[in-house]
C-alpha positions as CSV (number, residue, x, y, z in Angstrom):
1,X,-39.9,155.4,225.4
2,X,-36.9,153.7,223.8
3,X,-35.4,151.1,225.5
4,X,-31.4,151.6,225.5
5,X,-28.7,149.3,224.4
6,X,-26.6,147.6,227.2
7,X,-23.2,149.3,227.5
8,X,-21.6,145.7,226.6
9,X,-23.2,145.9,223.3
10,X,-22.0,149.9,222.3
11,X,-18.9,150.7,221.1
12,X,-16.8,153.1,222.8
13,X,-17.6,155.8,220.8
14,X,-20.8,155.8,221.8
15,X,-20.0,155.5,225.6
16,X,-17.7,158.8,225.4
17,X,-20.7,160.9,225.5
18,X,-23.3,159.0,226.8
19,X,-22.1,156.9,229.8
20,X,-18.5,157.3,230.6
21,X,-19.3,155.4,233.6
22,X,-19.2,152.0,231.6
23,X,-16.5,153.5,229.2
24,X,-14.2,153.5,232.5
25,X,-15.3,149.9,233.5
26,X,-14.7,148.8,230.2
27,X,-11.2,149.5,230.5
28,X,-10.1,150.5,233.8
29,X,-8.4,147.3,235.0
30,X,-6.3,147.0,231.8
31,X,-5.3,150.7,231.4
32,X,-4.4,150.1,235.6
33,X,-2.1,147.0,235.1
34,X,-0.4,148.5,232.4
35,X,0.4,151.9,234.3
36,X,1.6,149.5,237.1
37,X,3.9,148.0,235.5
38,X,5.0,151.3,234.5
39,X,5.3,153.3,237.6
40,X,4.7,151.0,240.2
41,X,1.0,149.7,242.0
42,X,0.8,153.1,244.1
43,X,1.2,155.7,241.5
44,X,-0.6,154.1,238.8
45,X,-3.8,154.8,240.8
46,X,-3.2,158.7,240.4
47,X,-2.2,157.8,236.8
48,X,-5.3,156.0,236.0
49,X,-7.7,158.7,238.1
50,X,-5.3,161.6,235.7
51,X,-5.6,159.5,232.5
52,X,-9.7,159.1,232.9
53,X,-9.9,162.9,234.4
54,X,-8.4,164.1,231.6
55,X,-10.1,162.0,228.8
56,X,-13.7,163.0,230.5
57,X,-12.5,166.5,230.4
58,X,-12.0,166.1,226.7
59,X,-14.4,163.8,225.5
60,X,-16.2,166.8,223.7
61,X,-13.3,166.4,220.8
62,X,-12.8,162.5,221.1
63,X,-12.8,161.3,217.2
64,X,-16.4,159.2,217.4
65,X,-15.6,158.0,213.8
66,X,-13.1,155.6,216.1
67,X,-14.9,152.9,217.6
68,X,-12.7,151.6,220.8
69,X,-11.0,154.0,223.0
70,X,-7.9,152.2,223.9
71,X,-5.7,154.0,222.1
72,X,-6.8,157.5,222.5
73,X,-7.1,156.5,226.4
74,X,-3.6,155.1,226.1
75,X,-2.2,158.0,224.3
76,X,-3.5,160.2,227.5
77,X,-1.6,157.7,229.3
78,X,1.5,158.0,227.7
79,X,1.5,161.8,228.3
80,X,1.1,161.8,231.8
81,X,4.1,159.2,232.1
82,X,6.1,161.1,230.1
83,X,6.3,163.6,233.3
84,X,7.0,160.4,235.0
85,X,10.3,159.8,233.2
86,X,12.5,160.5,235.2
87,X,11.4,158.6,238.4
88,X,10.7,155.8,235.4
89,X,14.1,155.5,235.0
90,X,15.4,155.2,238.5
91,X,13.1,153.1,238.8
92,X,14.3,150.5,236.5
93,X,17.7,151.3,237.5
94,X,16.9,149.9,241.4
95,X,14.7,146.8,240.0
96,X,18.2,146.1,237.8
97,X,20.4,146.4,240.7
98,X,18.3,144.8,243.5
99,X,16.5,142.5,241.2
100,X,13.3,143.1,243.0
101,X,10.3,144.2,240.6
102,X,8.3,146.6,241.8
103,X,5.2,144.9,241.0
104,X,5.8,141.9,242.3
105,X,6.8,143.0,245.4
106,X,3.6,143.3,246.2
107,X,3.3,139.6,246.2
108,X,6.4,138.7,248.3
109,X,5.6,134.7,248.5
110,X,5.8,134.6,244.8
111,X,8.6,136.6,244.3
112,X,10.5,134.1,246.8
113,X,10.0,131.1,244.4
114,X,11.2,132.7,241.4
115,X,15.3,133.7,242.1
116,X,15.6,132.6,238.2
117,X,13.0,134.9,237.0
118,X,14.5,137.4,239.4
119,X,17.8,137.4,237.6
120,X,16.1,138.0,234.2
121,X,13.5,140.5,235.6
122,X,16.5,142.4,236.8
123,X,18.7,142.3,233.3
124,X,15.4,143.3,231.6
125,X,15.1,146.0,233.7
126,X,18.4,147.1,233.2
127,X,18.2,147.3,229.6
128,X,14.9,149.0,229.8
129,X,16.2,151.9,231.8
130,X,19.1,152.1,228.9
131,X,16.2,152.2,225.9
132,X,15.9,155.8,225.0
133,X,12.2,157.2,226.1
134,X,10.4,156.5,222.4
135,X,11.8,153.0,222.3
136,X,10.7,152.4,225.4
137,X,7.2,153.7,225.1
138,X,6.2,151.4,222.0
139,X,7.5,148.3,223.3
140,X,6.0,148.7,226.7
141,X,2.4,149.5,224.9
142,X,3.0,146.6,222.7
143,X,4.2,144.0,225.5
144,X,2.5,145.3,228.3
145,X,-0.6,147.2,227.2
146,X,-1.1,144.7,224.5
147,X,-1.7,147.3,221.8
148,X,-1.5,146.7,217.8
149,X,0.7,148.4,216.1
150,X,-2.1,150.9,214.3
151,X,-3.0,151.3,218.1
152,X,0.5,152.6,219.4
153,X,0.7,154.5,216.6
154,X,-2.9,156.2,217.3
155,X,-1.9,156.4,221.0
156,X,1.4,157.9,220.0
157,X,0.3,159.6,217.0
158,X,3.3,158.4,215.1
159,X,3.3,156.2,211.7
160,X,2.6,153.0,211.9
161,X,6.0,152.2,210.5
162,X,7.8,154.6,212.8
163,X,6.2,152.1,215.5
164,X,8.2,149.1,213.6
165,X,11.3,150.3,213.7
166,X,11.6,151.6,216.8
167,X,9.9,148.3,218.4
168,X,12.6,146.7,216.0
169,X,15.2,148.6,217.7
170,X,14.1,148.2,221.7
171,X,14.0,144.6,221.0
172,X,17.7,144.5,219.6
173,X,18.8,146.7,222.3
174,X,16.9,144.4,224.9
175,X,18.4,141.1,223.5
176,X,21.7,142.4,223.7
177,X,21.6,143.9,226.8
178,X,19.6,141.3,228.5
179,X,21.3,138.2,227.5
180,X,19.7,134.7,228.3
181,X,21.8,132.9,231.1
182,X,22.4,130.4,228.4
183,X,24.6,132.9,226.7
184,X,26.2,134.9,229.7
C-alpha cells in the first residue's frame, strides 16, 4: 500500500478528483474575501457554497492539464455574480452616498477612525457603480481577487489583451471619477 502525497504538496489538478475537500481549504478564504468585497459578508457565504457546489458538480470536465484552480473557480464566481448585478450596483450606489462600506461595517470601531478613508471609499465606490459590468469584473479580479492577467482572462475566458484594455479603461474611468482630495 502506497503512501499518498499530502494535499499541500499536489497541485490542484490533482485535488479536483481526488480530494476536493483540501481543494476547498486551499482556497476557500480567498475566493470568500473576494466575493465579500463584492456582494457584501452575508451573501458571499451563499456565493462561495454556489461557486464550490457548482465546481464539485463539474469537476468531471475541469481541464487537469491546468495546475491551480483559481481561475476556473473564479470564473464560476464571476457567473454567479453576474445574477448579482443588479443588487451589485445599488450596492455601490448606497456605499457612494452614505460613504459606509459594506465590509467594513462589520467592523464599526475601525470604520470610526478612518472619516478620510471614508470619503475615498465612498468616491471609489461611486465610480465603480458607473464602470460598465466587464470593466468592472477585471479590475475587481485583479485588485481584489489578486488574479494575473492570464488568470482573468482564464476566469473570464477573454484574451489576455482584452483584459488590458479594459483594466486600462476602469482605471481611467476610476481616476477620473474618483479624484484624490488633493485635486477636488
Amino acid at each position: 500500500m502506497g503512501v499518498s502525497q499530502p494535499a499541500a504538496e499536489r497541485t490542484d489538478a490533482d485535488l479536483i478528483l481526488a480530494d476536493f475537500a483540501a481543494l476547498f481549504d486551499r482556497h476557500a478564504v480567498a475566493l470568500h474575501r473576494y466575493l465579500a468585497r463584492r456582494a457584501g459578508t452575508g451573501p458571499a457565504d451563499d456565493l462561495l457554497a454556489q461557486t464550490f457546489l457548482v465546481a464539485y458538480e463539474r469537476r468531471g470536465s475541469y481541464d487537469r492539464t491546468r495546475p491551480d484552480a483559481r481561475p476556473w473557480l473564479y470564473g464560476i464566481a464571476g457567473n454567479l455574480l453576474r445574477r448579482r448585478y443588479r443588487e451589485e450596483t445599488r450596492q455601490y450606489q448606497a456605499w457612494a452616498r452614505t460613504g459606509v462600506d459594506p465590509v467594513a461595517a462589520d467592523h464599526a470601531g475601525r470604520v470610526a477612525d478612518a472619516v478620510d478613508a471614508g470619503v475615498a471609499a465612498s468616491r471609489l465606490a461611486g465610480a465603480l457603480a458607473q464602470l460598465a459590468y466587464p470593466e468592472r469584473e477585471v479590475l475587481l479580479l485583479v485588485a481584489w481577487g489578486e488574479l494575473s492577467y492570464p488568470e482573468v482572462a482564464a476566469a473570464l475566458d477573454i484574451p489576455v489583451g482584452t483584459v488590458r484594455s479594459r483594466l486600462h479603461r476602469a482605471r481611467a474611468r476610476i481616476r477620473a471619477a474618483a479624484p484624490t482630495p488633493q485635486g477636488d
